[in-house]
C-alpha positions in Angstrom: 18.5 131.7 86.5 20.3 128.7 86.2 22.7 127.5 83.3 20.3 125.2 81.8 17.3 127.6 81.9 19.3 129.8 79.9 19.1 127.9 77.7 15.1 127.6 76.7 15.8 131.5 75.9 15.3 133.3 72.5 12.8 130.3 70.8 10.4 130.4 69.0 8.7 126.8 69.3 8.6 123.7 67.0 6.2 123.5 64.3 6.5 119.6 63.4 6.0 119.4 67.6 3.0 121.7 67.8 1.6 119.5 64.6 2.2 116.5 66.0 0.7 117.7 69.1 -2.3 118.5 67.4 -2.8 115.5 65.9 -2.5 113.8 69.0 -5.2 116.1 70.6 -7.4 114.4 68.3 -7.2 111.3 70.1 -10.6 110.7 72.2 -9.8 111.7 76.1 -9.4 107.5 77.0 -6.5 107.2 74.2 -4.8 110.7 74.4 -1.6 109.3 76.4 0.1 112.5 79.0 3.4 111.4 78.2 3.1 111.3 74.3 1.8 114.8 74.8 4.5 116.4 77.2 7.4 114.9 74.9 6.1 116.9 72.6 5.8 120.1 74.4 9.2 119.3 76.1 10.2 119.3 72.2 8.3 122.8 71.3 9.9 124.4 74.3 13.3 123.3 72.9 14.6 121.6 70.3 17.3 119.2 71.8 14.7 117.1 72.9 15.4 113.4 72.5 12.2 111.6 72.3 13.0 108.2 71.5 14.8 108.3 74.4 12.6 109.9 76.8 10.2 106.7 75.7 13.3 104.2 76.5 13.7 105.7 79.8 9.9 105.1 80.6 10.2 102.0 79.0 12.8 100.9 81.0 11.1 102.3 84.5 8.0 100.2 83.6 10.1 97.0 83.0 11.7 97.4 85.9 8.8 97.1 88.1 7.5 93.5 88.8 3.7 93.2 89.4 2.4 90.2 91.1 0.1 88.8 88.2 -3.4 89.1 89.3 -2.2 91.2 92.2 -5.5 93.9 93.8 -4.9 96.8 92.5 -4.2 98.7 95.3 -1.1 96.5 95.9 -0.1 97.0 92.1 -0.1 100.9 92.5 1.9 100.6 95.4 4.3 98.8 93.9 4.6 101.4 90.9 4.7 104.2 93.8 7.7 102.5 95.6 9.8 101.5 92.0 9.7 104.9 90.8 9.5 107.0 94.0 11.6 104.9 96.6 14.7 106.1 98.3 16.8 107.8 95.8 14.8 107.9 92.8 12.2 110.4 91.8 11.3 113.1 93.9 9.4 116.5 93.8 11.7 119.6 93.5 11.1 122.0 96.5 14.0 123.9 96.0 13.4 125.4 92.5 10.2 124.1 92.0 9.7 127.1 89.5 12.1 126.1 87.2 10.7 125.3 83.8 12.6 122.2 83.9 10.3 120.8 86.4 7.5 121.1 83.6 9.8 119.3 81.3 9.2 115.7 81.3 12.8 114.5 79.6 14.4 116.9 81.8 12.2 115.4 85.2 13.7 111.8 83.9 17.0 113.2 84.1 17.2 115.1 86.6 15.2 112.7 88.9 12.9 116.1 89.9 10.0 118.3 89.1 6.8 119.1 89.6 3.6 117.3 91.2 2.0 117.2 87.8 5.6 116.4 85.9 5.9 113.4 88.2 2.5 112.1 87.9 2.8 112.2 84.2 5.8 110.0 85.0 3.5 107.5 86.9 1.1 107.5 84.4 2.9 106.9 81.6 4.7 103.7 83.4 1.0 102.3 84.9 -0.5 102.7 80.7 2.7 100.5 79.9 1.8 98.2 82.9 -1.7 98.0 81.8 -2.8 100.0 85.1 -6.1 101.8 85.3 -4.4 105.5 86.6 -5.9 108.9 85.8 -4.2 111.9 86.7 -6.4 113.9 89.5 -6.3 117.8 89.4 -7.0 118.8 93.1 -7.0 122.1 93.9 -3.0 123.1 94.7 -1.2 119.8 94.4 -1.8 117.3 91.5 -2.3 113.7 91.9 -2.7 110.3 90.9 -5.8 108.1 91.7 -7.9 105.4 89.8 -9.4 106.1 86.4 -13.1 105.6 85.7 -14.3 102.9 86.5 -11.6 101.6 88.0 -13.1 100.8 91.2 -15.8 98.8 90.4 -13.8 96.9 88.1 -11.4 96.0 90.4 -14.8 95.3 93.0 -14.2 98.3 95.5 -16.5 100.2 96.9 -16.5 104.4 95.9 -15.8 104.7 99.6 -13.2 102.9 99.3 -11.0 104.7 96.9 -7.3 106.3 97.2 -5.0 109.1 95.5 -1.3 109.0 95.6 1.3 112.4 95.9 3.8 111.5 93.4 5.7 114.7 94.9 6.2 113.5 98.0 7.3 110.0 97.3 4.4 108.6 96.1 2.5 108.7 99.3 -1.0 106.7 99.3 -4.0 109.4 100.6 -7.4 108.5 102.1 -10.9 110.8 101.8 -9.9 112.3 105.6 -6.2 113.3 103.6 -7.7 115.3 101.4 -10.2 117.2 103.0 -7.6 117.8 105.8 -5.5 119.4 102.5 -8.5 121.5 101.1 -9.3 123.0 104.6 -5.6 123.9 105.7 -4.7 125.0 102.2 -8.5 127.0 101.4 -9.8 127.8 104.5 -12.3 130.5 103.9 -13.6 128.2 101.0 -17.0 126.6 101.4 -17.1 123.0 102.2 -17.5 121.2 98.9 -20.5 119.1 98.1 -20.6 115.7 96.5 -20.5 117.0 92.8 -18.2 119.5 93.3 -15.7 116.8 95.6 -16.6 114.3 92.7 -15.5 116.7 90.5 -12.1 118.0 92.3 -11.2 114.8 93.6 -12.0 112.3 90.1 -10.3 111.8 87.1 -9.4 114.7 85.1 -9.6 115.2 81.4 -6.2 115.1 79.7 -7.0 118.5 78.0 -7.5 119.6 81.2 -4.4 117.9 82.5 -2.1 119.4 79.7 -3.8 123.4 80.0 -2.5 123.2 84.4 0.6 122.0 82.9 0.8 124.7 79.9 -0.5 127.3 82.8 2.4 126.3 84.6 5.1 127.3 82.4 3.6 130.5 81.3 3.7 131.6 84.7 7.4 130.0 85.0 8.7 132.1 81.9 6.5 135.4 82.8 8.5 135.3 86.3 12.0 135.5 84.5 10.4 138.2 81.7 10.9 135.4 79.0 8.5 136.8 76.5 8.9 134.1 74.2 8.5 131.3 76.7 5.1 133.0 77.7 4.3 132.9 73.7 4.8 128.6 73.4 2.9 128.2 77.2 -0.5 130.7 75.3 0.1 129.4 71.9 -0.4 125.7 73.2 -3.0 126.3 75.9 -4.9 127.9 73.0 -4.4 124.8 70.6 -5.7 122.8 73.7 -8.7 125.5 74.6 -9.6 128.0 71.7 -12.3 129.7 73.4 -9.8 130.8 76.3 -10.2 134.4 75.4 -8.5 135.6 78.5 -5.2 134.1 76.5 -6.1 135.9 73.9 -5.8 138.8 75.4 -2.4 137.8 77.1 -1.3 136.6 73.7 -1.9 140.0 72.3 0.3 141.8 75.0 3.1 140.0 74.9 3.0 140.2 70.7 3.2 144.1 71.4 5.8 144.2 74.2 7.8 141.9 70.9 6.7 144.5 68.6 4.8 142.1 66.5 1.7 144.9 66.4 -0.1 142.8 63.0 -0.1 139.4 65.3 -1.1 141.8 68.6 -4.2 143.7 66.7 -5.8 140.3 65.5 -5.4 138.7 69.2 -6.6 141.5 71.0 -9.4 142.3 68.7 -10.6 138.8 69.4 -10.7 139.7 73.0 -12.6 142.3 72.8 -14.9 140.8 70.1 -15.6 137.7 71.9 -15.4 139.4 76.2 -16.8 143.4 75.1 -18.0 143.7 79.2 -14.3 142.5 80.4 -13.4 144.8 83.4 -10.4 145.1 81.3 -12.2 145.8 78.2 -11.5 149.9 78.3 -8.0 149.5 78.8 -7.4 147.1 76.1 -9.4 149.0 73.5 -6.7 152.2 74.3 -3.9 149.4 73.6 -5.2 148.6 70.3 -5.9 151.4 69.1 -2.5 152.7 70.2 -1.2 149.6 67.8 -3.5 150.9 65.1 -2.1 154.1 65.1 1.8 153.0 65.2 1.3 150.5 62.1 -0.2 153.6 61.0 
């Protein structure tokens, strides 16, 4: 683990972040801005986060990007793809791509790296300030970029017509054939979508949506180094984002025990149970609480 990971350890999360989080979360899905929400995880996950500043460096990326005024739109993407992922400047991080700091969005600015979903927070949060129709696109195993809803037609291009860009690997733009070339080679004993289901991996995806992969990500980042309290913030906010997630729950609960926080552990996993009685896992949690019950006596 590196020097700087070392330091997320031993936290516990931010309560004024998760707050203002939640608050935010309010917002309907067309208002709730990515990067508002990922400074504030960045700021739950540790609390040296600098947030007016994260904001100034965005701020500054998007002003230094010139669009041609009344430029198509493909052209105006492109032109945010080359300013923030031309030679030298942002770039996905292949060689530790499972470091928590590449699902930290003030870390990505600093660093110049992170990953695929990191980076196209990073584009989106630039194209809202440019005015830019973007939504962020959760194929299966690679995030993206492509137009938001109703982008297309308002910019007088046919469905056919549309593109995605790979923030991760320097912002390249990706046709129809691109992706279905990806989704063979990386699934390839996995049916052949139809039209809703390529409508549905290939659109616009909700920002809840967008913030759970992200949230999903770091819980797997911190339960790879054992980081039990990492693991904690990733649940905790993939539960404010999803309630009825009762598979988290249940992961929740655990790590509570392995803490020794049996109270916290009971409630979680009795809400498992409660709410998933035919789980596979179901017997074998049911012996874990009532092991709890019997140590808080």
């Amino acid at each position: 683990m590196t020097t700087e990971s070392l330091r997320y350890r031993d936290h516990q999360g931010d309560p004024t972040a998760r707050l203002a989080l939640s608050r935010l979360l309010a917002r309907t899905d067309d208002t709730l801005p990515l990067d508002e929400a990922a400074l504030l995880i960045a700021r739950d996950e540790r609390h040296d986060v600098d947030i007016p500043a994260a904001r100034a460096r965005l701020d500054a990326l998007a002003h230094s990007i010139r669009l041609r005024p009344g430029a198509p739109l493909q052209e105006a993407v492109a032109r945010v793809a080359i300013g923030l992922f031309g030679e030298g400047r942002l770039t996905g991080d292949s060689e530790t791509y499972d470091d928590p700091q590449n699902s930290d969005l003030p870390r990505v600015l600093e660093r110049g790296r992170g990953l695929p979903i990191l980076l196209s927070i990073v584009m989106l949060g630039v194209a809202r300030r440019l005015g830019l129709p973007l939504a962020g696109v959760s194929f299966p195993g690679h995030f993206l970029v492509g137009p938001a809803k109703g982008a297309l037609e308002a910019a007088g291009l046919p469905a056919e017509r549309s593109f995605w860009l790979d923030p991760f690997h320097g912002g390249r733009v990706l046709g129809v054939h691109d992706l279905r070339r990806s989704l063979k080679r990386n699934f390839p004993h996995a049916p052949e979508p139809g039209p809703e289901d390529w409508a549905r991996l290939t659109g616009p995806a909700p920002p809840r949506q967008v913030l759970v992969r992200l949230n999903q990500n770091l819980k797997r980042s911190w339960a790879r180094r054992k980081n039990s309290d990492g693991s904690l913030r990733a649940i905790e906010r993939i539960l404010l984002l999803t309630p009825e997630a009762w598979p988290q729950h249940r992961d929740r609960g655990l790590l509570l025990a392995r803490v020794g926080a049996l109270s916290a552990a009971e409630s979680a996993l009795t809400t498992y149970l409660a709410h998933v009685p035919g789980a596979p896992d179901a017997p074998r949690i049911a012996v874990i609480l009532s092991s709890l019950r019997l140590q808080r006596g």
